[in-house]
TORKOL-4160 file (C-alpha; in steps of 0.2 Angstrom, whole numbers, padded with zeros to 4 digits, m for minus):
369
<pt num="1" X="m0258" Y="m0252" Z="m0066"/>
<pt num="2" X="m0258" Y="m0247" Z="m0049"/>
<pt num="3" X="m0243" Y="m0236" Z="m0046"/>
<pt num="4" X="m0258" Y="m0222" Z="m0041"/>
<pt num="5" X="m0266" Y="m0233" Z="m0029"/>
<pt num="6" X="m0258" Y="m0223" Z="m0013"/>
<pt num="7" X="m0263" Y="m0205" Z="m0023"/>
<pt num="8" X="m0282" Y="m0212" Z="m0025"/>
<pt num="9" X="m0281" Y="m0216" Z="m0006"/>
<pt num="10" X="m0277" Y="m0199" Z="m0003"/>
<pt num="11" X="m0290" Y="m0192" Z="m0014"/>
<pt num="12" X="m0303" Y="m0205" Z="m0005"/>
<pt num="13" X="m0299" Y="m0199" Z="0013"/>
<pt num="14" X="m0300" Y="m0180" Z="0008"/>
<pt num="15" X="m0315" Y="m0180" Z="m0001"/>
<pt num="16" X="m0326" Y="m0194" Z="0011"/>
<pt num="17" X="m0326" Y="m0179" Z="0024"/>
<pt num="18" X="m0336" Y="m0169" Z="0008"/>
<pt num="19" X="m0353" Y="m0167" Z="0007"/>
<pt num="20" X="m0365" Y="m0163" Z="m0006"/>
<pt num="21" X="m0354" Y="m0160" Z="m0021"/>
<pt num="22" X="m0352" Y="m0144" Z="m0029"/>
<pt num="23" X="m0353" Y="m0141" Z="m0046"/>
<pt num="24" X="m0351" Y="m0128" Z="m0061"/>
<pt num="25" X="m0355" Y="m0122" Z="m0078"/>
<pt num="26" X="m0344" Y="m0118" Z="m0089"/>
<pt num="27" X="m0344" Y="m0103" Z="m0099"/>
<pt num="28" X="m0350" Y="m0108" Z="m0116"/>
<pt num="29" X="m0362" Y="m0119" Z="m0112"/>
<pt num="30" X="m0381" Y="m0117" Z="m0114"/>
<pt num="31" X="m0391" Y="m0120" Z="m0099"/>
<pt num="32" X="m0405" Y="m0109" Z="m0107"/>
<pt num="33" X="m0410" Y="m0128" Z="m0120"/>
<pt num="34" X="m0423" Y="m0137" Z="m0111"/>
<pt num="35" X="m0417" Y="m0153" Z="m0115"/>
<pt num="36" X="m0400" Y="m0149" Z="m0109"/>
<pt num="37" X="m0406" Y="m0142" Z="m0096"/>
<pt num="38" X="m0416" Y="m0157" Z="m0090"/>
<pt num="39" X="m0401" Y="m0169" Z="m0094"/>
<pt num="40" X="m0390" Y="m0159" Z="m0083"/>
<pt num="41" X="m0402" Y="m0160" Z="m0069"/>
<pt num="42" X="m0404" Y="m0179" Z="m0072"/>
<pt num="43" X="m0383" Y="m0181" Z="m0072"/>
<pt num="44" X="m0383" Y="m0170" Z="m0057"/>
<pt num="45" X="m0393" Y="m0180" Z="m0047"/>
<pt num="46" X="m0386" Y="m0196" Z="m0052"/>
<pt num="47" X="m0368" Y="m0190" Z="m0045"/>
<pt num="48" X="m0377" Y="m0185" Z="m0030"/>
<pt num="49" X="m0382" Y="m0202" Z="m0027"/>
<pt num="50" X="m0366" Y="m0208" Z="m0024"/>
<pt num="51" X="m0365" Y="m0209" Z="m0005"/>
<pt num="52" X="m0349" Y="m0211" Z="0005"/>
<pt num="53" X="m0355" Y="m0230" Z="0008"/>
<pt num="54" X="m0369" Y="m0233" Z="m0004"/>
<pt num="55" X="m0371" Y="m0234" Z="m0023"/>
<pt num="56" X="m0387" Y="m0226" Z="m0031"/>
<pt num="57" X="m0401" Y="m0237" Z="m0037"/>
<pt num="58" X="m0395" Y="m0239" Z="m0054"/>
<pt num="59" X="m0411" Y="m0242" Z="m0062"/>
<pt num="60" X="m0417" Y="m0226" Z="m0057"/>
<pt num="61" X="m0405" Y="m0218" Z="m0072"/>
<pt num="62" X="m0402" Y="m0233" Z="m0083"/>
<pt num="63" X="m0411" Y="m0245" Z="m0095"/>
<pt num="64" X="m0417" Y="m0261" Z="m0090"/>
<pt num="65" X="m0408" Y="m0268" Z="m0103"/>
<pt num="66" X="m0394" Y="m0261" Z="m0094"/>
<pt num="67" X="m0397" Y="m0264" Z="m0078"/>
<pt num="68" X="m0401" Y="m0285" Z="m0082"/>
<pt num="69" X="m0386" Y="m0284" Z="m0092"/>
<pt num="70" X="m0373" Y="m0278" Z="m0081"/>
<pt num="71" X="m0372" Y="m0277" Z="m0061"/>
<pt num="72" X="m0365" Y="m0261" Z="m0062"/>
<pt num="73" X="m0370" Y="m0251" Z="m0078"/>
<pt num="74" X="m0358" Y="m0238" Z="m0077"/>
<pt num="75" X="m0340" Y="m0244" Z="m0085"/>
<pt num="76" X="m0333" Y="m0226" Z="m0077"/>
<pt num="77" X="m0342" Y="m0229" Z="m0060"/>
<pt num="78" X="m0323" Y="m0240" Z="m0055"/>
<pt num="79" X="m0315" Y="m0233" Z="m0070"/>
<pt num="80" X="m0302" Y="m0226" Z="m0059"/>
<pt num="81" X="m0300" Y="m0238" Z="m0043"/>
<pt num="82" X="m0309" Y="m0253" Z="m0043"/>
<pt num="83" X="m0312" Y="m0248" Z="m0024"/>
<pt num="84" X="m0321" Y="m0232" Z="m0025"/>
<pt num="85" X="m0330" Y="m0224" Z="m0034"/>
<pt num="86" X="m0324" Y="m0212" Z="m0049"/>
<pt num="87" X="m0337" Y="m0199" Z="m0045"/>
<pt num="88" X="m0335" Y="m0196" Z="m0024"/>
<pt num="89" X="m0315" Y="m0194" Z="m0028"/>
<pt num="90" X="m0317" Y="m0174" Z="m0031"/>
<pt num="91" X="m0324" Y="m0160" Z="m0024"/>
<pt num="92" X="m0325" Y="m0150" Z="m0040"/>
<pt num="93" X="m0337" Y="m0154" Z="m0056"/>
<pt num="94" X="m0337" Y="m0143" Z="m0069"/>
<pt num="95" X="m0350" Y="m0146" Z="m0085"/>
<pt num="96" X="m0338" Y="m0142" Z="m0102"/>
<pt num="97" X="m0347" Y="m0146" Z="m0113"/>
<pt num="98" X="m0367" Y="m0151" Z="m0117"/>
<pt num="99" X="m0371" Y="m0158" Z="m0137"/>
<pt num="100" X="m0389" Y="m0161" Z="m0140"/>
<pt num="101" X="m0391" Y="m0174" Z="m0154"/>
<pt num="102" X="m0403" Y="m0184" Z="m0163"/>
<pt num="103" X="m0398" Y="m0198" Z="m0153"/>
<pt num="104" X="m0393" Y="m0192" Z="m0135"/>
<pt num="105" X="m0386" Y="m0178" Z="m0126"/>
<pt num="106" X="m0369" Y="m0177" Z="m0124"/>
<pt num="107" X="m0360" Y="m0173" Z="m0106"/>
<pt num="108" X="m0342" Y="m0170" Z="m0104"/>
<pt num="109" X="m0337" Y="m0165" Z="m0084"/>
<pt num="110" X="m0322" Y="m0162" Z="m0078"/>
<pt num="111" X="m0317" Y="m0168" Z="m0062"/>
<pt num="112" X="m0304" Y="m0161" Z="m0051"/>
<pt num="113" X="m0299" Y="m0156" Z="m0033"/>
<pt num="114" X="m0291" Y="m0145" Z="m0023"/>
<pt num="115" X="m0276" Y="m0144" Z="m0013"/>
<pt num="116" X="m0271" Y="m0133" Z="0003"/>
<pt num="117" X="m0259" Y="m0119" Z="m0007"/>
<pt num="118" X="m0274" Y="m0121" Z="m0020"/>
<pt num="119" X="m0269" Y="m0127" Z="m0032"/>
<pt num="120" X="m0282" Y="m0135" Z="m0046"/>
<pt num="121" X="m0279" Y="m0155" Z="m0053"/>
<pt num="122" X="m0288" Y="m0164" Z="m0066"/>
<pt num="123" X="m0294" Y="m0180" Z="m0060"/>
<pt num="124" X="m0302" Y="m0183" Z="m0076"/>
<pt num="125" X="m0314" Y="m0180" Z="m0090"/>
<pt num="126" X="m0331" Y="m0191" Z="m0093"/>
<pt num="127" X="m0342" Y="m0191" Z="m0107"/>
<pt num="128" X="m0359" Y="m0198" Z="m0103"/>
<pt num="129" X="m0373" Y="m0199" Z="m0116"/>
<pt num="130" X="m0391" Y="m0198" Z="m0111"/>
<pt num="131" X="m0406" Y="m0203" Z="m0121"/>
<pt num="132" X="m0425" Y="m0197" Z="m0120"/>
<pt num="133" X="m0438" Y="m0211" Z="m0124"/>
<pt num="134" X="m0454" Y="m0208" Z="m0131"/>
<pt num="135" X="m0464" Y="m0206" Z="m0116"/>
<pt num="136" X="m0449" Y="m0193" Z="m0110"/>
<pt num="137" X="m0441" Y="m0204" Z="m0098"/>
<pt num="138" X="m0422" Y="m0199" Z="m0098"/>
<pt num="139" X="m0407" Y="m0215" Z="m0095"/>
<pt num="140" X="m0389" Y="m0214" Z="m0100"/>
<pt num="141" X="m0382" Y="m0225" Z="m0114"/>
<pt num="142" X="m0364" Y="m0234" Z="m0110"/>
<pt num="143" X="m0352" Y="m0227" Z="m0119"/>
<pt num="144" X="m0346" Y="m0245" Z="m0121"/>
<pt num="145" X="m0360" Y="m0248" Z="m0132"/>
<pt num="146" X="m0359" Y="m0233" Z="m0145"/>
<pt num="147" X="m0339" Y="m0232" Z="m0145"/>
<pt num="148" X="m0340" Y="m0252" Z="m0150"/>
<pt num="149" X="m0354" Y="m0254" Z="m0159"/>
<pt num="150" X="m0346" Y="m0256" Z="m0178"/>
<pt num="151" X="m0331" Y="m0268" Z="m0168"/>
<pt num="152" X="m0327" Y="m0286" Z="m0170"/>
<pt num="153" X="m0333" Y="m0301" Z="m0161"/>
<pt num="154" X="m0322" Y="m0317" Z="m0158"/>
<pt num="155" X="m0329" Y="m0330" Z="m0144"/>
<pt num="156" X="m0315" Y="m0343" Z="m0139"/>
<pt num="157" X="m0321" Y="m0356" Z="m0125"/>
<pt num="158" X="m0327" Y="m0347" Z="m0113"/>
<pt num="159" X="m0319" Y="m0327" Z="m0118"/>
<pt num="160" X="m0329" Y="m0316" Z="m0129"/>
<pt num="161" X="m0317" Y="m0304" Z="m0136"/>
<pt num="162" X="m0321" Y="m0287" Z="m0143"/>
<pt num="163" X="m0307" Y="m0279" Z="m0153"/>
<pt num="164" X="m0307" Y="m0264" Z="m0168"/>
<pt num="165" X="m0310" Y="m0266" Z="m0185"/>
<pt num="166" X="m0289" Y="m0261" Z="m0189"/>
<pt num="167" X="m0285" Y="m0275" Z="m0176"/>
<pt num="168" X="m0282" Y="m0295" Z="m0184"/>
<pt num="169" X="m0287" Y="m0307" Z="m0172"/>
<pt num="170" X="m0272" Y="m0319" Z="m0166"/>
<pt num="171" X="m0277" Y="m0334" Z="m0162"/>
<pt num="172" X="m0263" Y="m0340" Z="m0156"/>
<pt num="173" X="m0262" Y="m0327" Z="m0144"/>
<pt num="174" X="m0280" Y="m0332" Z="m0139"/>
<pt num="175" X="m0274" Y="m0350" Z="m0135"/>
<pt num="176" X="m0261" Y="m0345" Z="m0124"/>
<pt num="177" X="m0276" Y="m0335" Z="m0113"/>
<pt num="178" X="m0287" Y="m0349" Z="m0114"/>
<pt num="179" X="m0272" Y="m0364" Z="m0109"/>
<pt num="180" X="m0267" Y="m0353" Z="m0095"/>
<pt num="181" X="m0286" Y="m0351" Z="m0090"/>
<pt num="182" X="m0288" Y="m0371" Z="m0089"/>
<pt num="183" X="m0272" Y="m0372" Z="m0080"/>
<pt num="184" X="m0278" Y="m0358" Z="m0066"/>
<pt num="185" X="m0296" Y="m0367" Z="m0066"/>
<pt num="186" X="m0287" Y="m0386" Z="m0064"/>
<pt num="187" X="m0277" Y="m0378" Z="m0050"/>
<pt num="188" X="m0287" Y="m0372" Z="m0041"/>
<pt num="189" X="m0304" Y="m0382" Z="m0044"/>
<pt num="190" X="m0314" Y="m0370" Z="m0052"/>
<pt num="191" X="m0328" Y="m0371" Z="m0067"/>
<pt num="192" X="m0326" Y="m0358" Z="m0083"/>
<pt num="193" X="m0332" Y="m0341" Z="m0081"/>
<pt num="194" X="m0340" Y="m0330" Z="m0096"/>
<pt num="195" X="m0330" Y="m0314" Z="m0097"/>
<pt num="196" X="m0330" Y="m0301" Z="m0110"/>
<pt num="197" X="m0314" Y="m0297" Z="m0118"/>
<pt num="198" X="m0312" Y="m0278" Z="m0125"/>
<pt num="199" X="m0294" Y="m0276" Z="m0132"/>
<pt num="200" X="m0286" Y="m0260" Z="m0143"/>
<pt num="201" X="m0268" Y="m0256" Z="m0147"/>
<pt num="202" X="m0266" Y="m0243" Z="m0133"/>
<pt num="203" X="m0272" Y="m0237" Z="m0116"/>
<pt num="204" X="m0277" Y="m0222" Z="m0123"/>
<pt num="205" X="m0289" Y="m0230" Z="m0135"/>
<pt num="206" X="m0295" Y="m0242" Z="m0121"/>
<pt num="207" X="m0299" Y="m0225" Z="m0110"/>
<pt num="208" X="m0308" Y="m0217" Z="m0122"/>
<pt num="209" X="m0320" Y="m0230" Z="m0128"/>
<pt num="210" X="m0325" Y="m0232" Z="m0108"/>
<pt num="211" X="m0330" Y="m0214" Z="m0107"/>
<pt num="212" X="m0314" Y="m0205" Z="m0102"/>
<pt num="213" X="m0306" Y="m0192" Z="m0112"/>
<pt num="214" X="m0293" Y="m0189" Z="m0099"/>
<pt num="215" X="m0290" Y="m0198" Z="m0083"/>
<pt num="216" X="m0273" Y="m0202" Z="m0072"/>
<pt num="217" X="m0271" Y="m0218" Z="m0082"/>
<pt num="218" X="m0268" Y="m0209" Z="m0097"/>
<pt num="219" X="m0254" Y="m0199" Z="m0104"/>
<pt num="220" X="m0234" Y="m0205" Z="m0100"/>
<pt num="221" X="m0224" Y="m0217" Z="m0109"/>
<pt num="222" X="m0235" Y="m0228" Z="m0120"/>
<pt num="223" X="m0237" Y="m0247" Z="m0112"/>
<pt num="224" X="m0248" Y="m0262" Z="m0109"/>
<pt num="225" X="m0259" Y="m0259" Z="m0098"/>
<pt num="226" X="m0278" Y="m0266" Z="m0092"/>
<pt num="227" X="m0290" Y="m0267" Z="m0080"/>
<pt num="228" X="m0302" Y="m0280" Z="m0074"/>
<pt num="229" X="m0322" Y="m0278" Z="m0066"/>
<pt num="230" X="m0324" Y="m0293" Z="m0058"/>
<pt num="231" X="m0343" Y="m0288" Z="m0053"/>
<pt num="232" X="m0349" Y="m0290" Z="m0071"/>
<pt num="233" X="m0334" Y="m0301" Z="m0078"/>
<pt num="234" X="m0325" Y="m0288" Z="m0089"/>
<pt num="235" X="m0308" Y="m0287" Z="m0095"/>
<pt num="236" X="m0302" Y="m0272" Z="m0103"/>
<pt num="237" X="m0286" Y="m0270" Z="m0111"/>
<pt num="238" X="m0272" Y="m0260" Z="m0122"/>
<pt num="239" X="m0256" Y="m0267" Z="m0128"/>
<pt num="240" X="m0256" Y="m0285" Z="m0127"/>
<pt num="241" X="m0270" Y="m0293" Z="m0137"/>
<pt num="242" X="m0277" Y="m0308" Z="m0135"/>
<pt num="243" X="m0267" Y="m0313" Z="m0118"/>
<pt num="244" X="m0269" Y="m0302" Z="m0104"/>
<pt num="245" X="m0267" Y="m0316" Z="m0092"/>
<pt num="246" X="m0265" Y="m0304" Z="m0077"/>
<pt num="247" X="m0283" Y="m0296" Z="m0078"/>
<pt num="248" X="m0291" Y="m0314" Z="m0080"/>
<pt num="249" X="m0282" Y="m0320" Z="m0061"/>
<pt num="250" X="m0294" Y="m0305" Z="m0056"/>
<pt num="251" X="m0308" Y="m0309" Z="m0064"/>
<pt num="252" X="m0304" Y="m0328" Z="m0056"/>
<pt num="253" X="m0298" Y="m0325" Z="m0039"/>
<pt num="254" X="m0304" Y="m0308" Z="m0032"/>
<pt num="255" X="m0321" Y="m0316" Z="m0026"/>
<pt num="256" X="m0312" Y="m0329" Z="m0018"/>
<pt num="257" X="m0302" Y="m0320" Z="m0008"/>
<pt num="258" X="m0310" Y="m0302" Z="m0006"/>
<pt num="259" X="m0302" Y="m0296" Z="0010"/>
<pt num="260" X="m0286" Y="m0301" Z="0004"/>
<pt num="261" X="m0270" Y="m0286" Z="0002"/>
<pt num="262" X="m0261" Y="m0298" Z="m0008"/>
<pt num="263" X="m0275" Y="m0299" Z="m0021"/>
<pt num="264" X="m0264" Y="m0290" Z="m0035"/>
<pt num="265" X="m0248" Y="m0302" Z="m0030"/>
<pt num="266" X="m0256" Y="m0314" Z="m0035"/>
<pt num="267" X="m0261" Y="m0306" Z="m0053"/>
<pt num="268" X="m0243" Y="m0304" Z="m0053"/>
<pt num="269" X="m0238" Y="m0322" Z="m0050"/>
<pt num="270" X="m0247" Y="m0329" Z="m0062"/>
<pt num="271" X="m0248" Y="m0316" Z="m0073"/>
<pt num="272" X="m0233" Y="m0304" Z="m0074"/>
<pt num="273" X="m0238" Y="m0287" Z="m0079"/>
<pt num="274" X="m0238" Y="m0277" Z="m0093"/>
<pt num="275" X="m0231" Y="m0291" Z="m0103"/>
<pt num="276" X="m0217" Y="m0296" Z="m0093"/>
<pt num="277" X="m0214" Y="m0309" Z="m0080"/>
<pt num="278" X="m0213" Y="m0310" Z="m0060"/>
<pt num="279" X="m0196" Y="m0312" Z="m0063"/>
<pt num="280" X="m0192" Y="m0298" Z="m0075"/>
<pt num="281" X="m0198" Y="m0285" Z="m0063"/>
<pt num="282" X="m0190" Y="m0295" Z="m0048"/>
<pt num="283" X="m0172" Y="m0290" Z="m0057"/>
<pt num="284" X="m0177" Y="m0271" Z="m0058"/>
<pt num="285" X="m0185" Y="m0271" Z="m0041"/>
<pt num="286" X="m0167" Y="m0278" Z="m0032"/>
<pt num="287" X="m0155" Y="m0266" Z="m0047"/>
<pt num="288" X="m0164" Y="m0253" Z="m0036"/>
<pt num="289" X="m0164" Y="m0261" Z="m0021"/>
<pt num="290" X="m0145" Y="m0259" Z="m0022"/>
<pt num="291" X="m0144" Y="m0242" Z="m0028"/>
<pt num="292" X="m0154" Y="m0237" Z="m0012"/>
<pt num="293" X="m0147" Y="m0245" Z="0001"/>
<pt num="294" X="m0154" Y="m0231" Z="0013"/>
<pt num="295" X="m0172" Y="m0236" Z="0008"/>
<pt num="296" X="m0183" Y="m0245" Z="0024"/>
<pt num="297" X="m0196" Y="m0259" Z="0018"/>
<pt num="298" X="m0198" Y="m0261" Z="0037"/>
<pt num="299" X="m0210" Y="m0245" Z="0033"/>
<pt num="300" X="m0217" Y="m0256" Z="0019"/>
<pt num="301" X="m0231" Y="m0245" Z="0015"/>
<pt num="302" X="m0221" Y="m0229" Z="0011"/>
<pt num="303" X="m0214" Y="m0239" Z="m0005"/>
<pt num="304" X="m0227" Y="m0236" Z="m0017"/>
<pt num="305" X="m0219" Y="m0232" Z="m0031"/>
<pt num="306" X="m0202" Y="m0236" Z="m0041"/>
<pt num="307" X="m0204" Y="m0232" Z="m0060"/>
<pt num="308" X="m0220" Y="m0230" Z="m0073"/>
<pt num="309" X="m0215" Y="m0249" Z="m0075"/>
<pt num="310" X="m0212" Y="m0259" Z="m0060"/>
<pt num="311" X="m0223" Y="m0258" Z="m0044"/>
<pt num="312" X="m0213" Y="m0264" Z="m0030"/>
<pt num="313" X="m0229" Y="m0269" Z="m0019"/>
<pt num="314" X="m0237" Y="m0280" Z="m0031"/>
<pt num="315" X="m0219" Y="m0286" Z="m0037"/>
<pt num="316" X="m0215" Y="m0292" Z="m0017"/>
<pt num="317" X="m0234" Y="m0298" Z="m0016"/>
<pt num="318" X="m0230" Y="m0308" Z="m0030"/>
<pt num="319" X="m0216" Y="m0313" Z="m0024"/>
<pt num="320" X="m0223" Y="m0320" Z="m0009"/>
<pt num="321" X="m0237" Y="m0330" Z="m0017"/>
<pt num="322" X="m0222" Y="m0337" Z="m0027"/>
<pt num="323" X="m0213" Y="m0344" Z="m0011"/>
<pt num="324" X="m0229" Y="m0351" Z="m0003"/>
<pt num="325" X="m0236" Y="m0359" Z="m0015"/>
<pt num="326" X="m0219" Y="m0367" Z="m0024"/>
<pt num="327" X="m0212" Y="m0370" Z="m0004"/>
<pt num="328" X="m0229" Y="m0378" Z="0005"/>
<pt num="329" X="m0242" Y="m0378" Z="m0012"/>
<pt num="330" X="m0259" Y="m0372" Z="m0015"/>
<pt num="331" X="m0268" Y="m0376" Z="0002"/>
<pt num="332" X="m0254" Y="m0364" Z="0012"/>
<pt num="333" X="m0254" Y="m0350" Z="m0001"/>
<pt num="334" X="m0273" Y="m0349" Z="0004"/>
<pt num="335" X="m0271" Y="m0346" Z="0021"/>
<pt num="336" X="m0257" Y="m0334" Z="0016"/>
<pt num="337" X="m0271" Y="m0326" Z="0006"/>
<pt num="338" X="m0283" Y="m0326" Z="0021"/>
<pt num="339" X="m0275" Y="m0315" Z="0030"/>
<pt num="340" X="m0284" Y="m0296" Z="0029"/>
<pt num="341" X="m0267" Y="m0284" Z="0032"/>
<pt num="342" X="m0249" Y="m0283" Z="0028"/>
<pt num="343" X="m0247" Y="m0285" Z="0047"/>
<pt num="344" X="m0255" Y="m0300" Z="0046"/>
<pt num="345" X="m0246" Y="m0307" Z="0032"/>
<pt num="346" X="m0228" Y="m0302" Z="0040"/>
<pt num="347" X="m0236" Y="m0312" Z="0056"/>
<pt num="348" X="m0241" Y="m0327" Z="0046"/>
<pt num="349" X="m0224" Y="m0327" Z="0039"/>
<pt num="350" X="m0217" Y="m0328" Z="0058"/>
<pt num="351" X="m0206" Y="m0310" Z="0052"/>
<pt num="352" X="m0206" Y="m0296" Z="0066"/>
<pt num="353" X="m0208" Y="m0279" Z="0059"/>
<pt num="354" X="m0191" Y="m0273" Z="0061"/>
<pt num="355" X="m0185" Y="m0287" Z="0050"/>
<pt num="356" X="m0196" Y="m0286" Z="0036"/>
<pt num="357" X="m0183" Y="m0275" Z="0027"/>
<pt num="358" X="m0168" Y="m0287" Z="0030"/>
<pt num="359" X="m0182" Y="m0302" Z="0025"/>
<pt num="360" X="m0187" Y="m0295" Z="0011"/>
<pt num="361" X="m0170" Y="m0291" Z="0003"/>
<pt num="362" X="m0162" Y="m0307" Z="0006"/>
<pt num="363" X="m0177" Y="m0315" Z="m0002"/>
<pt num="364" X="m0178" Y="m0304" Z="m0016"/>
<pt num="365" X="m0160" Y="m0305" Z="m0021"/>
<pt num="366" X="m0160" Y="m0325" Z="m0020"/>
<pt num="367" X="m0174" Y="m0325" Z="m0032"/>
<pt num="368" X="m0165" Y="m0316" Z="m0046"/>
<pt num="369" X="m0146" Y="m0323" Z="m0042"/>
């Protein structure tokens, strides 16, 4: 689910040069309510403590039960990019909406930016929930917590999954995860890890019990889609059950090679993406190879995007993890994964830059022939 990533990048690079952030009421909402008015204070704060560089000190604004549970409390925090965070991506945050409740308040803010001919975009829509205890100390409540709380529970080996009440577990679907997961852990030498498993029938349910009413992941033709938080060992994901495969390779491999730009190549490799194969979208990738004869891969990083279903990046990452390891096995695939740019992969390779696009064709199109 990264055909976004070049867009985020943009919206990173724009808004790092920002300062404070600026925000707005709108009309409709009661600032007059004292307890609204002293959540909105404490919300405003907290999105003021995300720093270009640093994240805030969570337990200034969360429970301790939160705070021992999860390493990063706030599911919406890399809700968007796992690279940056969701809040210093805009410039404009508008307060819709405030409910007070017997509970928590309710925020919803709309995030959005915007551009040179001024023109306004919605980066998303959050909901954050903030309790008052007893001796008037405010924290937020994850939205995790009170948009799962009546769910199911299934713990298989090692995955704890989490899944709606209309869903029916699959085992079978469960032991293909967990097969594939003792095959990725025998390869490459590793013990179990716990990981939480929250899955629904689509993206848009996924989103919403997050936090978001609206972000850029949302909307489009429905398909499988997920995302992984490899800092608290969370998988979260719509469409495919039980056996998300490409989400777990995250929640594996990314602390083993966190420099590396192939990281989501290798998802792919042993994963596929969004339910199909390395293969499957190897076959789309070179029908529009073809088609666009014109198109340069020796300015790799300009192909970002294809289709809403095949990301050519991760597809040739993928690709190239394929080769290494089937060609010169796990030990070489490693130093492949060592390297920290595209530059340096293309070195590792021994491929000049301007061969990478006659490269990359001819191994692309002898993969799928």
């Amino acid at each position: 689910m990264k055909f976004y990533k070049i867009f985020v990048i943009i919206l990173i690079l724009t808004n790092s040069l920002l300062g404070k952030k600026s925000f707005y009421i709108n009309n409709g909402v009661d600032t007059l309510d004292l307890e609204s008015k002293n959540a909105l204070i404490f919300l405003e704060n907290y999105f003021n403590d995300f720093k270009s560089d640093t994240l805030p000190k969570f337990q200034n604004y969360w429970s301790k039960i939160d705070c021992n549970k999860y390493k990063i409390p706030d599911q919406l925090v890399y809700g968007i990019s796992s690279d940056y965070p969701t809040y210093n991506m805009s410039d404009k945050i508008t307060i819709l909406y405030i409910k007070p409740t017997k509970d928590f308040i309710q925020i919803k803010t709309h995030f959005a930016w915007i551009d040179t001919l001024e023109t306004i975009s919605t980066l998303c829509i959050t909901n954050h929930y903030i309790r008052k205890d007893n001796e008037g100390n405010l924290s937020f409540v994850n939205p995790i917590d009170i948009n799962t709380r009546n769910w199911k529970k299934k713990t298989l080996r090692n995955i704890e999954f989490h899944f709606p009440n209309n869903l029916k577990f699959n085992i079978k679907n469960a032991n293909k995860l967990i097969l594939n997961i003792k095959k990725l852990e025998k390869e490459w030498s590793l013990s179990p890890i716990q990981i939480k498993y929250f899955y629904t029938n689509t993206n848009e349910e996924l989103q919403k019990i997050r936090g978001f009413d609206y972000s850029l992941m949302m909307g489009n033709r429905e398909k499988p889609s997920g995302i992984s938080d490899d800092k608290d060992n969370i998988v979260y994901c719509g469409g495919l059950g039980e056996n998300y495969f490409h989400e777990v390779v995250h929640i594996y491999l990314n602390k083993l090679l966190p420099n590396s730009p192939l990281r989501e190549g290798l998802a792919m490799y042993y994963g596929g993406s969004m339910g199909m194969d390395l293969k499957w979208h190897l076959k789309r990738l070179n029908s529009y190879l073809e088609k666009n004869e014109n198109l340069n891969l020796n300015e790799f990083e300009k192909f970002y995007y294809m289709d809403n279903f095949t990301n050519p990046k991760s597809t040739i990452f993928g690709l190239l993890c394929k080769m290494q390891i089937e060609k010169k096995g796990l030990i070489s695939l490693k130093e492949l994964m060592n390297q920290n740019s595209i530059e340096e992969v293309f070195k590792f390779l021994n491929v000049e830059s301007k061969d990478i696009n006659k490269y990359l064709r001819k191994l692309i199109n002898n993969e799928v022939e």
